[in-house]
N, C-alpha and C positions, 0 to 999 in steps of 0.2 A: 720787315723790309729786307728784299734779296742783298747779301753783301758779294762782293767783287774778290779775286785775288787781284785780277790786273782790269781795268779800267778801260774797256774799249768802246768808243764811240757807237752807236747803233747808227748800222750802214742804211740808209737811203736808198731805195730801187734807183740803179744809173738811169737817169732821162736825157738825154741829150739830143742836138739835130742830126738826122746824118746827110752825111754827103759822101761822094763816092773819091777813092783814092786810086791812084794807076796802079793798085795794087788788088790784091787774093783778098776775100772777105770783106766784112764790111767796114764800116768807120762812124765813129763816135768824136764829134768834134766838139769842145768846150768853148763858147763863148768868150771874150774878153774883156773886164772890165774899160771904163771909159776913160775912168783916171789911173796913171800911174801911182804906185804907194811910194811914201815917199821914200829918197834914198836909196831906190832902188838904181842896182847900176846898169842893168840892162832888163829889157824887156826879152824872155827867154822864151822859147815853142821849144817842149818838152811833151814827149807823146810816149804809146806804150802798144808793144803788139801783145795778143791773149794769146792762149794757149787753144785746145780745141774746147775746153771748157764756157768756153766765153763770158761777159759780163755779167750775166744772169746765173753765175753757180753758185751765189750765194757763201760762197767759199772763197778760194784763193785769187782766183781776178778781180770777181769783186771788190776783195782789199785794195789789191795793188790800186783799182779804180778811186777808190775811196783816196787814197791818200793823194793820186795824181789830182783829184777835185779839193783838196787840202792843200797840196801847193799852190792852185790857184786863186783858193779865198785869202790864204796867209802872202805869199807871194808875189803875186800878181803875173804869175805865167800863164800863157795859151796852151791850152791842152790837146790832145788827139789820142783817139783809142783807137786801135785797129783790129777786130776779131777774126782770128783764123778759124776758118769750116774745117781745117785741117792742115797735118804735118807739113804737105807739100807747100801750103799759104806760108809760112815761116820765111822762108829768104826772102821772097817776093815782098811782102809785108816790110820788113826790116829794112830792104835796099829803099823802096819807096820811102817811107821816113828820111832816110838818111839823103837821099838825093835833093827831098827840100828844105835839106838846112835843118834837120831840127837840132838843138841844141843837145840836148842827152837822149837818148830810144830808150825805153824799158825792154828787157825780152822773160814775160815772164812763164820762168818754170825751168826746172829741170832739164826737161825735153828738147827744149830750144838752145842748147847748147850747140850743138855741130854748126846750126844754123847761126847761132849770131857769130862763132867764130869764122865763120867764112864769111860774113855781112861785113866786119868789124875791119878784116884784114884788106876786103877792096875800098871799105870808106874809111881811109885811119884817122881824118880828120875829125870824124863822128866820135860823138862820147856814147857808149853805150854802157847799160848796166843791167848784170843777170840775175834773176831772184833763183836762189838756189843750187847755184853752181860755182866751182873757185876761177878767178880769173887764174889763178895758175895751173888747173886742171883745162884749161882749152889748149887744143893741140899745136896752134901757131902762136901761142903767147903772147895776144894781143896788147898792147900799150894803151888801148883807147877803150876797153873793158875791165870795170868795177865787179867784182863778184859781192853779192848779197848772201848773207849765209846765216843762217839760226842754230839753235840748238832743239829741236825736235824734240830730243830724246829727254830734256829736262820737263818741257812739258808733258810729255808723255805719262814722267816719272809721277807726276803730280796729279795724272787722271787716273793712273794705274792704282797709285797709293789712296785717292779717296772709292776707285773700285772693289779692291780689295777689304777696305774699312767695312763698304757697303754691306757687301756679302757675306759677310764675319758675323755682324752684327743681325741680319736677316734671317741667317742661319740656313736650311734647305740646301742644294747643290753647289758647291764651292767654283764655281765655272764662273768665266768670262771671257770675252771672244772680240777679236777686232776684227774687220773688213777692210782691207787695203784694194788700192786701185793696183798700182803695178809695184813690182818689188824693185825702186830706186830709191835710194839714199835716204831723202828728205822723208818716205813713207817711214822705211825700215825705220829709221828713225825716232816718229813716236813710235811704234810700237813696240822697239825693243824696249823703251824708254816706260813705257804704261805697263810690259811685263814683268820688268824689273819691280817698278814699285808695287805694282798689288800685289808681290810677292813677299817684297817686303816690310809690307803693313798684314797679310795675313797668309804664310809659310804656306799653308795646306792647300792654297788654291789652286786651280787649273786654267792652264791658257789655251785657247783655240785661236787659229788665225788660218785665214783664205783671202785671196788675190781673185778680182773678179775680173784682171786687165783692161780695165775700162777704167774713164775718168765722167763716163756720161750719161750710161745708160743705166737706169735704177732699176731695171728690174734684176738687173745680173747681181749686183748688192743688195736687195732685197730678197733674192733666191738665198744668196751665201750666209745672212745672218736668219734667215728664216730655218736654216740648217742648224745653225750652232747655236740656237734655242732651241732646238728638239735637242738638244746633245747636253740642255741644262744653264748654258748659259744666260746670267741674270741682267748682265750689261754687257750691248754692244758698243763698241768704238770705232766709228767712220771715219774711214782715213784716203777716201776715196774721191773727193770733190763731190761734184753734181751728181755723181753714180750714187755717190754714201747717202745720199739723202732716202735712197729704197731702204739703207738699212735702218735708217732712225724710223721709215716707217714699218717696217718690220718688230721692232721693237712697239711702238706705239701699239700694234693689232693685237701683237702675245702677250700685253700688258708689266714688260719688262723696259729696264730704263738702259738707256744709249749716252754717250759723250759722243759732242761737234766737235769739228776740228776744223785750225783754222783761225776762222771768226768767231764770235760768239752767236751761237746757233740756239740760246738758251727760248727766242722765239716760237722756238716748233712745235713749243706743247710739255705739258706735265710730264712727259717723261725722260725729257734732258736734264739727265745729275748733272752736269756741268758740259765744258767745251775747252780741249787742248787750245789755246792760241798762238797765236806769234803775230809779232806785231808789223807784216807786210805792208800795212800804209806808212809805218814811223817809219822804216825804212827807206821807202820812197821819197816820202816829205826831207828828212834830213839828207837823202841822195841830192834832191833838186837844188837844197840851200847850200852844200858844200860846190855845187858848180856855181850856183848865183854867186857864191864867193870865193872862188879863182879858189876852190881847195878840194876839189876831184881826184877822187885817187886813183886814176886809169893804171890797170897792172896789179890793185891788191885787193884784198875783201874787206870787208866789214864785217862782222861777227854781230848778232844781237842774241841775246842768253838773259837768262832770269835776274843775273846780277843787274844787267840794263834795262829789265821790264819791257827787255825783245818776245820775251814768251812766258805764257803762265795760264791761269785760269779763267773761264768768265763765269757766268752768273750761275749760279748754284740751286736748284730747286729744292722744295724743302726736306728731301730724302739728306739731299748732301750739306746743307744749313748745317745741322748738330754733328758733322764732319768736318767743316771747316776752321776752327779752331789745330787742328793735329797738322791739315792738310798746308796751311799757312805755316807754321813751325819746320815743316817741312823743307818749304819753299825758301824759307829763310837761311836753313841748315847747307840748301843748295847754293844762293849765292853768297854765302861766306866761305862757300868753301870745305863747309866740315862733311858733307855727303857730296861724293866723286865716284868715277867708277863707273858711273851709270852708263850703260852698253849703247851704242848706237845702231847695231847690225842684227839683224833677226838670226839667231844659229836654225 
């Protein structure tokens, strides 16, 4: 039987109706139950705009999706997703939401920072909330913006250290290599995080890493890790969204094993050792319940990290099974506190 570090629900293909919004891109609208649950104190419309990634990347929207359709089986709110075909969709997208009342906007990603901060400043009445960004890093210091924030780099630390384990133990070329989308914060972050530790779970190893600038296109991530297994590397690490998917198949072809990031991607086939997480739907879901209960923290962030079961491991294929005993000790060493230090920034 596969064991877990962190316990993440298996996401569901989004199905929804669409309808069309006076907005860029398209729109995903969630149903409403018939009854209210009880206790509740108000009936809430809570919606979420995607990044260019959209609901189908299996990755990071998908989450936040996942958990926007968790606040409305546990909560009882009306949902709405909005998928941008691109950067320019982002204001546009955002204003629209907030023009019909919704209660909280999602804006997720990194990327959408410039945007919801100029969103957030002509709608101050709007609650909005950014996955991956600090509400005190936007440049008008909005009041009506929640920043969402992880620790990347602990996760990282914990696919790194059962990468390195792997390689040690395998023996052959001491190499391993990540794929990143673009060099921002929340990427650098596992990966400084996954260098660190299979460094130090096994000293002698080598790290490769390339930027394919894309969050979509798999062949550019499938070119990049098809390079850094000719170069010996035994496990790649996708940190790319919907692009990283070229590199797990990359891996799959050269008969070399890959780590998801993310979600738990352990789906794709015998050669996912495992999958970085973070847990972007627990996020959302506990976003939605602190507004259902007058307890929104417009102006600060939330933090989730391994000591929270914000971020950690998902399902382990049987390479990383007789690994996962060290790789948990690990992870426990990280949320107590006794292992710190762990880099967030690629040098």
């Amino acid at each position: 039987m596969k064991r877990y570090l962190t316990r993440l629900p298996a996401m569901a293909a989004a199905v929804c109706s669409v309808a069309t919004l006076a907005a860029c891109g398209t729109d995903d609208a969630g149903t409403s139950s018939t009854s209210k649950p009880a206790e509740a104190k108000k009936k809430l419309k809570v919606a979420m705009v995607t990044d260019i990634g959209g609901l189908n990347d299996r990755s990071f929207n998908a989450l936040a999706y996942k958990g926007l359709k968790d606040a409305k089986s546990q909560l009882g709110v009306d949902i709405r997703a909005v998928t941008s075909k691109s950067n320019a969709d982002y204001v546009p997208n955002l204003s629209s939401l907030a023009r019909q009342k919704y209660d909280v906007v999602f804006a997720v990603g990194f990327l959408m920072a410039e945007a919801t901060d100029k969103v957030a400043k002509s709608f101050p009445d709007t609650k909005f909330a950014i996955i991956d960004f600090s509400a005190a890093g936007l440049k008008s210091k909005p009041k009506n913006v929640q920043g969402l924030l992880f620790k990347e780099n602990e996760a990282g630390y914990l696919a790194g250290y059962m990468a390195g384990l792997y390689v040690k133990d395998k023996g052959g070329e001491q190499v391993i290599s990540t794929v990143g989308g673009q060099k921002i914060p929340p990427v650098d972050g596992y990966i400084a995080g996954y260098q660190a530790g299979a460094k130090a779970a096994n000293p002698a190893i080598k790290t490769l890493n390339g930027y394919s600038q894309d969050f979509v296109d798999q062949a550019k991530c499938k070119e990049l890790a098809l390079n850094q297994i000719g170069e010996g590397s035994q496990v790649v690490f996708q940190v790319a969204g919907q692009c990283g998917l070229g590199a797990v198949d990359a891996a799959k072809e050269k008969s070399v094993l890959a780590i998801g990031v993310d979600s738990d991607q352990g789906y794709l086939g015998k050669q996912m050792l495992t999958s970085a997480l973070k847990r972007i739907d627990k996020a959302v879901l506990s976003t939605v319940t602190e507004v259902q209960g007058d307890a929104y923290k417009g102006g600060q962030d939330t933090l989730f990290d391994a000591k929270t079961d914000g971020v950690g491991l998902g399902k382990v294929n049987a390479d990383g099974e007789k690994l996962l005993p060290k790789v948990e000790e690990v992870k426990k060493q990280i949320a107590s506190g006794e292992v710190t230090d762990i880099p967030a920034e690629v040098k």
